[in-house]
N, C-alpha and C positions, 0 to 999 in steps of 0.2 A: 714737327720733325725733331729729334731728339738731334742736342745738340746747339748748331747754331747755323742759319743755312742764308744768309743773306747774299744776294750776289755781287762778286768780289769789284772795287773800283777799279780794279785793273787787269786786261786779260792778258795779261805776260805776267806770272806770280814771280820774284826775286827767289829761284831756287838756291841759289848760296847763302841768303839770306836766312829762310825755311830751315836747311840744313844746318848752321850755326846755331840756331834757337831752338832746334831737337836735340842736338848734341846738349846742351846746355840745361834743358827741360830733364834730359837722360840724367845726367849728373845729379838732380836733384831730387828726382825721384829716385834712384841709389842711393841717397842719402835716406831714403823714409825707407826703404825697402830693407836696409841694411840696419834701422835704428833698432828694429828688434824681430825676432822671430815671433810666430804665434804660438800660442799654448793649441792644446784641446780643445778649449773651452773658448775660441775667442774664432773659430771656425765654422762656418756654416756651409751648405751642401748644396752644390747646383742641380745636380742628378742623383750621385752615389757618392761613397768614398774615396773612388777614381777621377773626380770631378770634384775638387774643391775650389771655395771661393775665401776669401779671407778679407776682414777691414783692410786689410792693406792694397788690395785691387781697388777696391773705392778710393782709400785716402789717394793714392797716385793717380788715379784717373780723374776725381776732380780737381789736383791741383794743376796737372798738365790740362782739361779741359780749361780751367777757371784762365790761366796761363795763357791760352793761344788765344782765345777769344777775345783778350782785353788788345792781345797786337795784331791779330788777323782776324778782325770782325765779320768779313768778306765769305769767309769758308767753311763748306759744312765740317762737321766731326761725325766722325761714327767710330766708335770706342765701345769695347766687349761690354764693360760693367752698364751702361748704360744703352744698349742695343734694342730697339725698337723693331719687332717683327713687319710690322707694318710701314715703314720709310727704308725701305732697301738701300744701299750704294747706290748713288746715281755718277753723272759722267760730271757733274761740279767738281769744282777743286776739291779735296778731301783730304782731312789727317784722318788717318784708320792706325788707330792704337790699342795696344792692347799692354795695360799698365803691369802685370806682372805675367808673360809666358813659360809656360813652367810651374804653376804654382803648387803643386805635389811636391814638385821638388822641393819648391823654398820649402814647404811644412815639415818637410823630412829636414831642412838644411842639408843638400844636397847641391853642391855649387853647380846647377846647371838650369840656372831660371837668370830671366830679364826681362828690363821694360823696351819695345820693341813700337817702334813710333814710326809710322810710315807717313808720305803725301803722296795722293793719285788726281791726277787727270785726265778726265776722258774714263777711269777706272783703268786707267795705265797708272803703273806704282813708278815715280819721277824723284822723289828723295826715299832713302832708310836711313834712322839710326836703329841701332840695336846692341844693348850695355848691356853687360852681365857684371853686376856689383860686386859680387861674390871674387872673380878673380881680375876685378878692374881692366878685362876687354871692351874695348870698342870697336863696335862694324860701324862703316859710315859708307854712303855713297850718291852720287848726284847724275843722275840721264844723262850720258853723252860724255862727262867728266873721271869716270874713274870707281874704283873702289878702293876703301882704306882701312887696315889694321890701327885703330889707336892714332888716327888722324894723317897719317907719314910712312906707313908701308903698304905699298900697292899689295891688290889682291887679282890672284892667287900669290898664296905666298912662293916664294923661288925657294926650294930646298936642293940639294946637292944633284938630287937623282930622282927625278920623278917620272913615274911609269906612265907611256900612254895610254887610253883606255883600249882595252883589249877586250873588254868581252866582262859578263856577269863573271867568269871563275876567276877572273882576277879581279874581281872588286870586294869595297869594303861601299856597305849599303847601310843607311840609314830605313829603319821603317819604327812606326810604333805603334802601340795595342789599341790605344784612344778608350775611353769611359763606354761603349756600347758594345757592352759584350755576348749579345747577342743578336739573333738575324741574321738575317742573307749577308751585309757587308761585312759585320762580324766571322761568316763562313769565308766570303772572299779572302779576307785577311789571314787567318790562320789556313788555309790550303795554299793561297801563295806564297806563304810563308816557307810552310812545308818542304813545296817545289824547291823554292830559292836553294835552302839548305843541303837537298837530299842531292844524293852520289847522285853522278851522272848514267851510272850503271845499272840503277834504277828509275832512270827518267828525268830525275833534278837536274837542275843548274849548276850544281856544287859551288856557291858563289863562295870567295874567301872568309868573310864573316857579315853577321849584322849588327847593328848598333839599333838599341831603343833609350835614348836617354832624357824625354819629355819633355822637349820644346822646340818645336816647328821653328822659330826664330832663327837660333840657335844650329840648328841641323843645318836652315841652309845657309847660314854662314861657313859652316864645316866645310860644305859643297863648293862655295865661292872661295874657301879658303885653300882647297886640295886637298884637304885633310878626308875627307867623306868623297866618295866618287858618282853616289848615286845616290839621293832620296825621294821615296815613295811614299803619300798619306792621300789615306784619306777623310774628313769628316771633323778637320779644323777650318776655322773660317777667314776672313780676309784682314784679319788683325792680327790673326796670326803670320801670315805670310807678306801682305804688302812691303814692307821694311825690306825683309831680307831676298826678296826677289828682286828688286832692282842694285843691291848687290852686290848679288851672285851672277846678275845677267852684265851687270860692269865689269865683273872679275872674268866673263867672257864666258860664262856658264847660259845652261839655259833651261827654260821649264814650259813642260808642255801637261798634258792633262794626264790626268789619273791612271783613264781607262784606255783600250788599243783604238789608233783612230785620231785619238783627240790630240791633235797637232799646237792647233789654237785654244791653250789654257785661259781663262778669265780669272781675276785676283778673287772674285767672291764664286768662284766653281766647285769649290770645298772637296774637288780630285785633283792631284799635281805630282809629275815627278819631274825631278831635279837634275840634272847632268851638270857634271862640273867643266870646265877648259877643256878643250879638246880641239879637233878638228870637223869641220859640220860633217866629215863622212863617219867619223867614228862615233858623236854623239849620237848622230842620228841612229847608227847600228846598234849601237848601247841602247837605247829609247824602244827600237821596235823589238830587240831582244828581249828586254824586260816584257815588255805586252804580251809576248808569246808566252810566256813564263806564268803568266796570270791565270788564276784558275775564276772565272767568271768576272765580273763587272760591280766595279762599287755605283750604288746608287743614293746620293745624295744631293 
């Protein structure tokens, strides 16, 4: 098993504990992440040019690997740079990290990447942090305890006026293009998309606008933050999402699966969408609105 999978000496893990030593872990991978950007030349390719990987996803993921293993010998890891097809997520305690999300972005220097460090149990996501170095934000949050801005402002954040969810035309949607730009989900994607956008007059949603700005993490912090009212993806994996789904689900948000139907998301389901604060009758109407909206089924 890639990583390290022993089983832990104690079945109650110290989640404040956990969550102190992400937070701290984040901080320090921000420091490697931000000591320099990449050239050209210092870039290699996961799939395509849409799918970069860079030495800087390795240098931070082994030093947050090297890191937790020496204080939590007990639990597995399963981290992007080092992912093993063949040892899936299991229900063991788990840090699921994923050392740079967004990394398009970093290569452009585009502030909207971070290192995005989750804990699950059961494959329930129980701690996130998630830092974006670039404008020195922090998400943090703990099952049952809250969510926090920068360690000290609850999430959703309170602004003066904020809209209840009414419906796709008045939302602002997170969705993105993702590296697989072709095939059937690639189809789903761009005709949902279509719908989302197009006049009502002609059959669309006319939703208010969308956002694609390359990092799952990040998005659904947006989500838990109120800033973003809806996110839809599909064909990221559970390093990208663990962190910031528990939250977005402290900030009182919620997510459920990709496709229409799917009530019961799982963190490695690799389809999910996002609803921010609301009330369970309007998320829920928000949820099945979007399904209807969809022009076929992602299958991943």
């Amino acid at each position: 098993m890639d990583g390290y999978s022993q089983k832990s000496d104690s079945n109650q893990p110290d989640l404040n504990d956990i969550c102190d030593s992400l937070i701290e872990l984040a901080f320090e991978a921000g420091k490697i992440i931000m000591g320099a950007l990449p050239d050209t030349d210092s870039t290699g390719s996961k799939k395509n040019s849409a799918d970069l990987v860079t030495e800087y996803d390795r240098a931070v993921e082994e030093m947050i690997s090297r890191s937790l293993k020496e204080k939590y010998p007990g639990f597995h890891f399963h981290g992007e740079e080092t992912y093993d097809p063949a040892c899936p997520l299991t229900d063991a305690p788990t840090f699921i990290v994923d050392p740079i999300d967004g990394t398009v972005n970093f290569v452009h220097a585009f502030p909207y990447a971070c290192v995005s460090l989750g804990f699950a149990i059961d494959r329930r996501p129980c701690v996130g942090v998630v830092f974006n170095p670039f404008s020195n934000i922090l998400y943090s949050a703990i099952r049952g305890k809250g969510a926090f801005l920068n360690r000290e402002i609850p999430l959703p954040i309170k602004k003066s006026k904020i809209e209840p969810l009414n419906g796709l035309q008045d939302s602002l949607i997170g969705v993105e293009w993702g590296s697989e730009r072709t095939g059937k989900n690639w189809e789903t994607k761009v005709r949902t998309f279509e719908k989302l956008a197009q006049n009502k007059e002609d059959g669309g949603a006319m939703v208010r606008s969308m956002r694609s700005m390359g990092s799952a993490a990040l998005n659904l912090c947006a989500v838990a933050a109120g800033t973003l009212d809806l996110y839809w993806e599909g064909g990221c994996w559970a390093w990208d999402v663990c962190a910031g789904w528990v939250i977005l689900e402290e900030a009182g948000g919620i997510i459920v699966g990709g496709n229409p139907g799917e009530w019961e998301a799982q963190v490695d389901g690799r389809k999910y969408l996002a609803v921010r604060a609301g009330s369970q009758v309007s998320q829920r109407s928000l949820v099945e609105e979007f399904w209807s909206v969809m022009q076929g089924q992602l299958e991943y």
